[in-house]
C-alpha positions in Angstrom: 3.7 99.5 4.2 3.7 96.4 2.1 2.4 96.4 -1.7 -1.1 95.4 -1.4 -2.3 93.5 -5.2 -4.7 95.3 -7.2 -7.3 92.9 -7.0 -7.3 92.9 -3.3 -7.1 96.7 -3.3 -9.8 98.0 -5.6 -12.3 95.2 -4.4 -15.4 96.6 -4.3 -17.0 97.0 -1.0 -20.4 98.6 -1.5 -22.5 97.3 -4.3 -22.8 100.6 -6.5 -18.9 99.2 -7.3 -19.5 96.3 -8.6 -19.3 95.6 -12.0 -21.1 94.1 -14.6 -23.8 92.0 -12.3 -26.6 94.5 -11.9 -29.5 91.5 -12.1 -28.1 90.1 -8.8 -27.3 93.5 -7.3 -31.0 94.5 -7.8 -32.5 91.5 -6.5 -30.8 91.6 -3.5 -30.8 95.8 -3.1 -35.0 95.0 -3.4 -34.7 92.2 -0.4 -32.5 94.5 1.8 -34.7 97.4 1.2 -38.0 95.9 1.7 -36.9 93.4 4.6 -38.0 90.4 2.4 -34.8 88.3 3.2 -34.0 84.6 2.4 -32.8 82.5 4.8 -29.9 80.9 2.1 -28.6 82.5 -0.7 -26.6 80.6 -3.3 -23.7 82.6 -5.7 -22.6 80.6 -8.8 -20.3 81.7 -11.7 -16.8 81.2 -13.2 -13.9 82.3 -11.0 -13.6 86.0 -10.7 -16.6 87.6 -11.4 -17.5 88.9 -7.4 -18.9 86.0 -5.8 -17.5 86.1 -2.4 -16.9 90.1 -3.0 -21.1 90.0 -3.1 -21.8 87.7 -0.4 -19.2 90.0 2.1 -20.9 93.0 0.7 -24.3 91.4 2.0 -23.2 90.3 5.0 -22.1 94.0 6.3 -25.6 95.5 4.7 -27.0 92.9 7.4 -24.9 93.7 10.2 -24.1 97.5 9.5 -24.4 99.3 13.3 -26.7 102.0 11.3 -29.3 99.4 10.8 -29.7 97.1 7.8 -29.2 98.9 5.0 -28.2 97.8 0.9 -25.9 100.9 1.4 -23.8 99.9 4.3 -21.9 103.1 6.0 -18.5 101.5 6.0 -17.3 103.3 8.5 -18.6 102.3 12.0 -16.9 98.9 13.4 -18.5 96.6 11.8 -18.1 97.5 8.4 -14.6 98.0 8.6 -13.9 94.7 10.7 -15.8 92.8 7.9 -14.0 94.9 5.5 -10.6 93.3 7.1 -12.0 89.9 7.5 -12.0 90.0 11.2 -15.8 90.3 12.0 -16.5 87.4 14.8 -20.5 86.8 13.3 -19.3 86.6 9.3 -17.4 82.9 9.3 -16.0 82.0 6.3 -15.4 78.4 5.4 -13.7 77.1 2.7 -15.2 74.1 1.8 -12.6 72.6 -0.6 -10.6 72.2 2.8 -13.6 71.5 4.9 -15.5 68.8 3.2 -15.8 66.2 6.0 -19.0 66.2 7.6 -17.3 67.1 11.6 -16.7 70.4 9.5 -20.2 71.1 8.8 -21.8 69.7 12.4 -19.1 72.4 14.2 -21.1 74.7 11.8 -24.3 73.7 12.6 -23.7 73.6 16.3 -22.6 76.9 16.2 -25.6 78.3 14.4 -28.0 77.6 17.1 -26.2 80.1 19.4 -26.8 84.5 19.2 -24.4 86.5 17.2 -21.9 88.4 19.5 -22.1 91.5 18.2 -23.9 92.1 14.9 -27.6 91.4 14.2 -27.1 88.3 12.3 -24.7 85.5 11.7 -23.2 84.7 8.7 -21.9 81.7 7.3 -20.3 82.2 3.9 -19.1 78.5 2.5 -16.9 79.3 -0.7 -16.7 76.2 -3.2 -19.8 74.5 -1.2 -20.0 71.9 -3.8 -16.8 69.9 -2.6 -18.8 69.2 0.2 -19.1 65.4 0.9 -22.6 63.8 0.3 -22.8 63.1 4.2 -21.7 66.5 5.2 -24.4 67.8 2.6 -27.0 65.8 4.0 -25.8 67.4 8.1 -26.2 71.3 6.6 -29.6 69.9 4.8 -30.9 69.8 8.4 -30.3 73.2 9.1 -31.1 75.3 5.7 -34.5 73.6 6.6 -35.2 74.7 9.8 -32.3 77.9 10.0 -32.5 79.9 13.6 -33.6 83.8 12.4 -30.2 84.5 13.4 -28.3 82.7 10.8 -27.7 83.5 7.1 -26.3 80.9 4.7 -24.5 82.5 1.7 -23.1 79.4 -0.6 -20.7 80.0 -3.5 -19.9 77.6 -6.0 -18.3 77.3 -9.9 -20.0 74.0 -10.2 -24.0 74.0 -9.4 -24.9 70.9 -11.1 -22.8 69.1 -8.1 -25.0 70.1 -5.4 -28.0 68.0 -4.5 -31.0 69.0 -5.8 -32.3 69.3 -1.7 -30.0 71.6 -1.2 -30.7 73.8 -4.4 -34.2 73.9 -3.5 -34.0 75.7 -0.4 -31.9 78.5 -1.6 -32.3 81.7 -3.8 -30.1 81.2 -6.6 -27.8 83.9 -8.1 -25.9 83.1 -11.4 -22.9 85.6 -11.8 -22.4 85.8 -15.5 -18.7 86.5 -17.3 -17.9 90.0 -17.5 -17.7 91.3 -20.8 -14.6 92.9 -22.6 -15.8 96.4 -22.5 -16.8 96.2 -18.8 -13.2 95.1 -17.7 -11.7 97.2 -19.9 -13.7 100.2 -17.9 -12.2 99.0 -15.1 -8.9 98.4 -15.7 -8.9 102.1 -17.4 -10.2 103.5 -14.0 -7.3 101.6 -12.1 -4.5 102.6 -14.1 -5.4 106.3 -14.3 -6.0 106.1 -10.0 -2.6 104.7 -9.6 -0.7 106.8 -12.2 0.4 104.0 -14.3 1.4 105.3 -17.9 -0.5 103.3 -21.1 -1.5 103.7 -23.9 -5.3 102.6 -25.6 -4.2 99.2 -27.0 -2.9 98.0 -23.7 -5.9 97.6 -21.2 -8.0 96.4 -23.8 -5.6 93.5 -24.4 -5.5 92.5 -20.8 -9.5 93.0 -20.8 -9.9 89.9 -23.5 -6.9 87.8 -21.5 -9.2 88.2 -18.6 -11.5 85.9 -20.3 -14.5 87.2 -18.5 -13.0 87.0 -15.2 -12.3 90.7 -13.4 -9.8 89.2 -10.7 -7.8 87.1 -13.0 -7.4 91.0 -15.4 -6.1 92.6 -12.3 -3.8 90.0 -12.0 -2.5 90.4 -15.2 -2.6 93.9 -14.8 -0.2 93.8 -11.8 1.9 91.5 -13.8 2.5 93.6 -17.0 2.9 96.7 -15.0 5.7 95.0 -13.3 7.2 93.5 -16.7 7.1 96.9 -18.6 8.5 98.8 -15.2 6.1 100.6 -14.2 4.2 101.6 -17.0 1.5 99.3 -19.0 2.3 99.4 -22.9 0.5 97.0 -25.6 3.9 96.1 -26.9 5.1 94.6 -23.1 1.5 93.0 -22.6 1.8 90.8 -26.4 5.2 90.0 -25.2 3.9 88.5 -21.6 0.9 87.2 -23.0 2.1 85.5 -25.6 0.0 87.3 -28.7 -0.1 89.5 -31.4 -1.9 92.5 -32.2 -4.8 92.6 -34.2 -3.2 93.7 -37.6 -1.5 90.7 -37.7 -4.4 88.2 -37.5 -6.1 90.4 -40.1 -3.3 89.6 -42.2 -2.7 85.9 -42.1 -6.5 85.8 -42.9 -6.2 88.5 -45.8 -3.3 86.2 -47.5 -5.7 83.5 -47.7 -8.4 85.4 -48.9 -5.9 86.6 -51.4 -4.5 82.9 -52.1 -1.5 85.0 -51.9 1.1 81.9 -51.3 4.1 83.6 -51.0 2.1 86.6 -48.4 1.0 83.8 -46.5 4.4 82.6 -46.0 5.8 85.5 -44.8 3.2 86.5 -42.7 4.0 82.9 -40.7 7.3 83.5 -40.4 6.6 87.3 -39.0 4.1 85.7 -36.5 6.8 83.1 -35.4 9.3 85.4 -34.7 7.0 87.0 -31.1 7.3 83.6 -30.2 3.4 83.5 -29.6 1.2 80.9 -27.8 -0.5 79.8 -31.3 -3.6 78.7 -29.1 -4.2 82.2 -28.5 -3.7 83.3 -32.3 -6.3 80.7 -33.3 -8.6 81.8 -30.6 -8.0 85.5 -31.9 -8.5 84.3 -35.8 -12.0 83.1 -34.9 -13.1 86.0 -33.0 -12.2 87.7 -36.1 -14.3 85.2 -38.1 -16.9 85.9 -35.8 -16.9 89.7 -36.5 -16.7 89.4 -40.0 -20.3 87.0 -39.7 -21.6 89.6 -37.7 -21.3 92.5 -39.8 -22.3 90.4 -43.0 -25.8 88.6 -41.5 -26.5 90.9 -38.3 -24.8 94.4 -39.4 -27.2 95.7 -36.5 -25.3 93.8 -33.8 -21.9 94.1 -34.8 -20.8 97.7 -32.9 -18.0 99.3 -33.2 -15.8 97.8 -36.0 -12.5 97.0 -33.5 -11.0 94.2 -36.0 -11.5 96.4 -39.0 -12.5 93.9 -40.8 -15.2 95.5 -43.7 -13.1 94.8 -46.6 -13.3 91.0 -45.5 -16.5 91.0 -45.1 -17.4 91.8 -48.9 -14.4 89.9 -50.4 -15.6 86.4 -48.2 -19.2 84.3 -49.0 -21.0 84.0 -45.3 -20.8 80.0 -45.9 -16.7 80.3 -46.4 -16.9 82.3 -43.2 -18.6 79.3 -41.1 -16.2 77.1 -43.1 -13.2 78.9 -41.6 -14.4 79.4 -38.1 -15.1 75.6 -37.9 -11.7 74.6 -39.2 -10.0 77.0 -37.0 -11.8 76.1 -34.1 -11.3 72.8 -34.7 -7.4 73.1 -35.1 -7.5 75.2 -31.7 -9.1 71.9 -30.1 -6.6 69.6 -31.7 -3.6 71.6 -31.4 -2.0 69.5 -28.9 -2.1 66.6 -31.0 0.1 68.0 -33.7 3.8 67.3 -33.2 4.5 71.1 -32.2 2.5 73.9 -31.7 3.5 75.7 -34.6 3.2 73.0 -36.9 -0.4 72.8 -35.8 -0.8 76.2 -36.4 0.3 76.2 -40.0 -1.6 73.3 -41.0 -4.8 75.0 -39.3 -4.1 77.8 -42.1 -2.8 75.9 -44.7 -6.5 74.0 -44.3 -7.9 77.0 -44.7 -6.2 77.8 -48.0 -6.7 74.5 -48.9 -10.6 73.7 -48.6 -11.2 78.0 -49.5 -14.3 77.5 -51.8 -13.0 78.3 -55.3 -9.2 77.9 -54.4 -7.4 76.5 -56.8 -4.9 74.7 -54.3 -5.6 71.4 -55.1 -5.4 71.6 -59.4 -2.0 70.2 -60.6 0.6 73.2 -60.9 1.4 73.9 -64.4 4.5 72.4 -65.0 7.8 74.8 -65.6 8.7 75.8 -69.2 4.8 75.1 -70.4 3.4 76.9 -73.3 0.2 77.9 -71.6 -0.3 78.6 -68.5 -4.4 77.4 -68.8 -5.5 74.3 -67.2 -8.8 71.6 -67.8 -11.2 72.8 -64.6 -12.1 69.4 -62.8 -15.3 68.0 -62.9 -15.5 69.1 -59.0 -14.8 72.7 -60.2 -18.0 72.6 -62.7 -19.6 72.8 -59.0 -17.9 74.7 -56.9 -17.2 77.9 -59.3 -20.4 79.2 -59.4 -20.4 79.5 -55.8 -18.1 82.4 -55.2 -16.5 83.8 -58.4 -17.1 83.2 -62.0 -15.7 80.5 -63.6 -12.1 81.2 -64.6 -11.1 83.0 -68.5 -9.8 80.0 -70.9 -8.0 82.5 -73.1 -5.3 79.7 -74.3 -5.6 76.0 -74.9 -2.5 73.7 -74.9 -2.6 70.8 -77.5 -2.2 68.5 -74.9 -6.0 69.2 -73.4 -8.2 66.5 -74.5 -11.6 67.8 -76.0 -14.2 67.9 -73.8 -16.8 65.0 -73.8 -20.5 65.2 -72.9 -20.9 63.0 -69.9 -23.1 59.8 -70.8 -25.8 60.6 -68.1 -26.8 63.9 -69.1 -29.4 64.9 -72.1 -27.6 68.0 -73.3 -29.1 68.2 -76.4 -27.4 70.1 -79.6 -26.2 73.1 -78.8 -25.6 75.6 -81.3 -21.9 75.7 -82.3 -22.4 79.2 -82.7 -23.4 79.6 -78.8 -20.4 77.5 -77.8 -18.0 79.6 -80.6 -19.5 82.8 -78.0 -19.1 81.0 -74.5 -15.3 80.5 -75.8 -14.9 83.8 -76.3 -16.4 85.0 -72.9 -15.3 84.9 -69.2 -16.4 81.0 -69.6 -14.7 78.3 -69.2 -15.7 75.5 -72.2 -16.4 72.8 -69.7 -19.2 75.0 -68.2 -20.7 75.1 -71.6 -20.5 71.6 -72.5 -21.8 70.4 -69.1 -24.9 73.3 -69.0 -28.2 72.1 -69.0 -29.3 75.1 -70.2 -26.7 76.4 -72.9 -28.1 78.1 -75.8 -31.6 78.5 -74.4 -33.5 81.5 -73.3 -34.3 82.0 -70.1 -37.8 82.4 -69.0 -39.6 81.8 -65.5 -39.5 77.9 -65.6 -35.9 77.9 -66.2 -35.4 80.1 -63.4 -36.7 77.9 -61.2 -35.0 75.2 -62.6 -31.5 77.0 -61.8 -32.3 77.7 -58.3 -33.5 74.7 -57.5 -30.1 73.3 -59.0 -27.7 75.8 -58.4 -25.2 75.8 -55.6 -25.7 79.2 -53.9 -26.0 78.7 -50.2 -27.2 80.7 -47.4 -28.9 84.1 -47.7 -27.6 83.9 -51.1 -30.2 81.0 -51.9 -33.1 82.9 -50.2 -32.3 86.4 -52.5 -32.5 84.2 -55.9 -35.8 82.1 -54.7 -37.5 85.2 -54.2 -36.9 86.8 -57.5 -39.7 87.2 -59.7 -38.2 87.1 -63.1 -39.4 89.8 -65.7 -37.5 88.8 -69.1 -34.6 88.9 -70.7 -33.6 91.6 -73.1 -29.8 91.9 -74.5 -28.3 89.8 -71.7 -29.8 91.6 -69.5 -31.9 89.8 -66.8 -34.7 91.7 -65.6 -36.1 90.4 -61.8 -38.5 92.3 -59.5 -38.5 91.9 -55.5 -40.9 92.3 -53.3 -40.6 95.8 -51.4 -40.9 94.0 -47.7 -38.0 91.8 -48.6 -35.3 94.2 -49.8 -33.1 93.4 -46.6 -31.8 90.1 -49.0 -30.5 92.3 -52.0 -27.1 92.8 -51.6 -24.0 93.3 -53.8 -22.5 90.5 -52.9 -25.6 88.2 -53.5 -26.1 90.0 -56.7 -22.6 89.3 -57.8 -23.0 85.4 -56.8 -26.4 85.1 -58.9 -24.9 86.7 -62.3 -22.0 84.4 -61.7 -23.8 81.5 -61.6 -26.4 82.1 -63.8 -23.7 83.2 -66.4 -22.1 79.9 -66.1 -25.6 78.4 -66.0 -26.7 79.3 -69.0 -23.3 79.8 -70.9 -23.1 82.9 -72.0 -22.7 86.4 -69.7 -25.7 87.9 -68.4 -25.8 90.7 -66.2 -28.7 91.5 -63.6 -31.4 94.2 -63.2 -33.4 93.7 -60.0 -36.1 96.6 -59.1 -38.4 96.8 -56.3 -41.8 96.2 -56.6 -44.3 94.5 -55.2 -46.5 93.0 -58.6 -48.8 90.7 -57.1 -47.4 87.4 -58.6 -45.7 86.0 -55.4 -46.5 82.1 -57.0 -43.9 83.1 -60.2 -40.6 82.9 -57.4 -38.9 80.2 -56.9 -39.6 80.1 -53.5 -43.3 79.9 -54.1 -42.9 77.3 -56.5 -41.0 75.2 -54.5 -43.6 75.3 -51.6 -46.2 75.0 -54.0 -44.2 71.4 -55.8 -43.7 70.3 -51.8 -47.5 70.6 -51.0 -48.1 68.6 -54.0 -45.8 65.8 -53.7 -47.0 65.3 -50.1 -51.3 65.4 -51.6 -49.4 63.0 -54.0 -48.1 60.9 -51.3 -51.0 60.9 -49.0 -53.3 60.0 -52.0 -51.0 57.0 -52.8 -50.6 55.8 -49.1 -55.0 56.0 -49.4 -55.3 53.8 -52.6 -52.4 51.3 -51.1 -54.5 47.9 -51.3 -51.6 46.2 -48.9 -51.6 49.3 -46.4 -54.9 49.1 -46.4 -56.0 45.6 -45.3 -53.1 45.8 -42.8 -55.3 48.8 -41.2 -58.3 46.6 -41.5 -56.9 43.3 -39.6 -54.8 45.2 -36.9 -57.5 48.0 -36.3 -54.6 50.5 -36.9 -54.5 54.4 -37.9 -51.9 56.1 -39.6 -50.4 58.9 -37.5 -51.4 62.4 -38.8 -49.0 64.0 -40.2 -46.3 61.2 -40.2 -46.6 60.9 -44.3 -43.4 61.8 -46.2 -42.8 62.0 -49.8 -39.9 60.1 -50.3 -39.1 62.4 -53.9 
């Protein structure tokens, strides 16, 4: 007996083994079992997700010879001739081959005549939307007036090409992609069936290659059980695929967290040598990106950690982690542009490393043989520190560094030299102290406000400091209270980002006390404040707009109204 594929062989032919469509398997289980059925049925979604495999399962609950049923016997004739493609009343046309419109006026014709043996006729039309716009407009005819006979099941991986007639007169069905876990259930219950030795890793990395389609997995399946001889290990399938495991993503994105140079290098060259499609690292280096987001911002709907990825997600801000995924997504969709695939590959990371808020990959190396091994921050750096880590220890300072100036545009006032004598001696850099608005002063609620309105923390990060209410200050200790409904936005990370840039804020180190409860003075947070200054700029703005002697004899001698709520404060 010949080898029969496994797609072909496990396809499901009842509906309780299908998987991963229940919403169209109910739908239609409801019409069979109440007798409520459509005249045309239309089955759209990407390739490989049981299209056809529903429609034939349909077509055999219609004509089972135990009556119509949406659990078809499988047994008598008519099952099993539908089964084997060989039932006389179930046509099936290919309409990427058929497209003229003498195709579809053979079908028509022959619609108007009985079925020979079952109870209705079906016409399944695969790919209907290659259909010509004349041989459309001959099957039009007929899906408006159908004989009680005849049963029109379309399928389709483009529905936005079908005329809007022709939509309109159908139930529609949209297949969605199958999910990881689903194929991965399936492939697990195939292998163990046919006696194929694996291991865990291996049917998990044909489930993602499947890319949401269950026929194209099985495909792969037969073809890695062929490459490793018989058995299915993870090793064979990277090799045929073209991939690495997940430990290996994890690193390259670990060196860069790192800024680990030398790491990163290696860890290239060790992905090189598997001779990988890079398009599918990249695509494996966001989804990584995208469980690391997960687990920081929805921690609820992350699942099972499969990446192992919680150390990244406290060592990377959630901004860098949108930063990343959009320059490596970006580097997957311009790969082909680069002069090979590898060298697209390492610039995509080398971008990374580059633009890593906080990196200090593009500052001047110190050159060899130098006596210190400190450097001037950048003006650009004054910015960006405060973001993510404290600004970096100035412990030495070469003769060579020019003293720092105040810049022209900025009312800094004087200082006390013993303040800046301090900030030299802390985690500070000088240039933070020179260029802080705020060095030597104590910090109260006003000044608060001013920093967050100012600062650069971003994201959830933002949100935590605006809602602070802040107590007072007592031995560099900063004392805040938060509202008991809001505690979701503490975190350590956020609570490391604040101190950091508050400290370099204010000059000096401070470190934070944040206790929950709920005082009854939501206007002192920032957050209030800032809604509060918004509501008055716009009174402000709508006030002046009023009193606007031009604006308002333009009104008068065009008989015009100002739109409500179309006033902006430009401030």
């Amino acid at each position: 007996m010949s080898y029969q594929v496994l797609a072909r062989k496990w396809r499901p032919k009842r509906f309780a083994e299908l998987v991963g469509q229940e919403h169209v398997v109910r739908a239609l289980t409801h019409a069979l079992s109440t007798g409520r059925i459509h005249h045309a049925f239309l089955f759209t979604g990407t390739r490989g997700v049981g299209k056809t495999t529903i429609a034939r399962i349909f077509a055999k609950s219609l004509n089972c010879e135990r009556g119509v049923s949406a659990d078809p016997c499988g047994e008598c004739s008519a099952c099993r001739d539908i089964d084997a493609g060989r039932f006389m009343d179930l046509l099936e046309i290919d309409a990427a081959s058929n497209t003229s419109v003498d195709d579809v006026r053979e079908v028509i014709e022959n619609a108007q005549y009985k079925p020979a043996r079952g109870q209705y006729k079906v016409y399944l039309i695969d790919e209907v939307h290659m259909l010509s716009k004349n041989a459309f407009n001959a099957l039009l005819k007929t899906l408006e007036e159908p004989p009680e006979h005849a049963k029109f099941l379309l399928a389709t991986t483009d529905p936005q090409k079908l005329p809007v007639t022709v939509l309109s007169r159908c139930l529609q069905f949209n297949l969605k992609r199958l999910e990881v876990p689903e194929i991965r259930a399936q492939i697990d219950k195939i292998v163990a069936a046919e006696n194929v030795p694996t291991d865990t890793e291996a049917a998990l990395e044909i489930a993602r290659a499947g890319n949401g389609s269950l026929r194209d997995a099985l495909s792969l399946l037969d073809q890695a059980v062929a490459f490793g001889g018989g058995s299915l290990r993870a090793a064979d399938v990277r090799t045929m695929l073209g991939t690495i495991d997940r430990g290996g993503v994890r690193d390259l994105l670990a060196a860069i967290v790192a800024e680990d140079h030398v790491l990163l290098a290696e860890r290239i060259q060790r992905t090189a040598t598997f001779q990988p499609d890079y398009a599918q690292v990249l695509d494996a280096l966001a989804e990584l990106l995208h469980a690391i987001q997960l687990r920081q911002l929805l921690p609820e709907a992350a699942g099972e950690d499969t990446w192992d990825c919680a150390n990244l997600a406290t060592q990377l801000a959630p901004e860098t982690v949108q930063l990343f995924y959009h320059l490596v997504t970006h580097g997957r969709r311009d790969l082909y542009l680069a002069p090979s695939a590898r060298t697209g590959f390492e610039m995509t990371l080398l971008r990374l490393l580059a633009f890593k808020p906080g990196s200090g990959a593009g500052e001047r190396a110190p050159q060899p043989g130098s006596a210190t091994a400190a450097r001037a921050p950048t003006s650009a750096q004054h910015h960006t520190a405060p973001r993510n880590e404290s600004p970096r220890a100035e412990t030495a300072f070469a003769t060579s560094v020019p003293p720092v100036r105040r810049a022209p545009s900025m009312d800094l006032g004087e200082p006390p030299r013993a303040a800046l004598v301090a900030a030299q001696a802390a985690p500070l850099s000088v240039a933070a102290v020179a260029t802080s608005p705020a060095a030597g002063l104590r910090l109260d609620a006003e000044r608060y406000a001013q920093f967050v309105e100012t600062s650069t923390l971003r994201g959830p990060t933002k949100e935590f400091a605006a809602n602070l209410v802040f107590v007072a200050e007592v031995d560099q200790r900063v004392q805040f209270t938060l509202s008991p409904q809001l505690e979701h936005l503490k975190s350590e990370f956020g609570l490391k980002s604040i101190t950091d840039a508050l400290s370099a804020w204010l000059a000096r180190p401070i470190s934070l006390q944040v206790d929950l409860k709920d005082v009854g003075t939501s206007m002192l947070t920032p957050a209030a404040r800032a809604v509060e200054n918004k509501a008055r700029k716009q009174s402000e703005a709508e006030q002046a707009v009023a009193n606007d002697p031009l604006l308002q004899a333009l009104i008068r001698t065009f008989d015009a109204e100002i739109v409500p709520g179309s006033i902006r404060s430009l401030n």
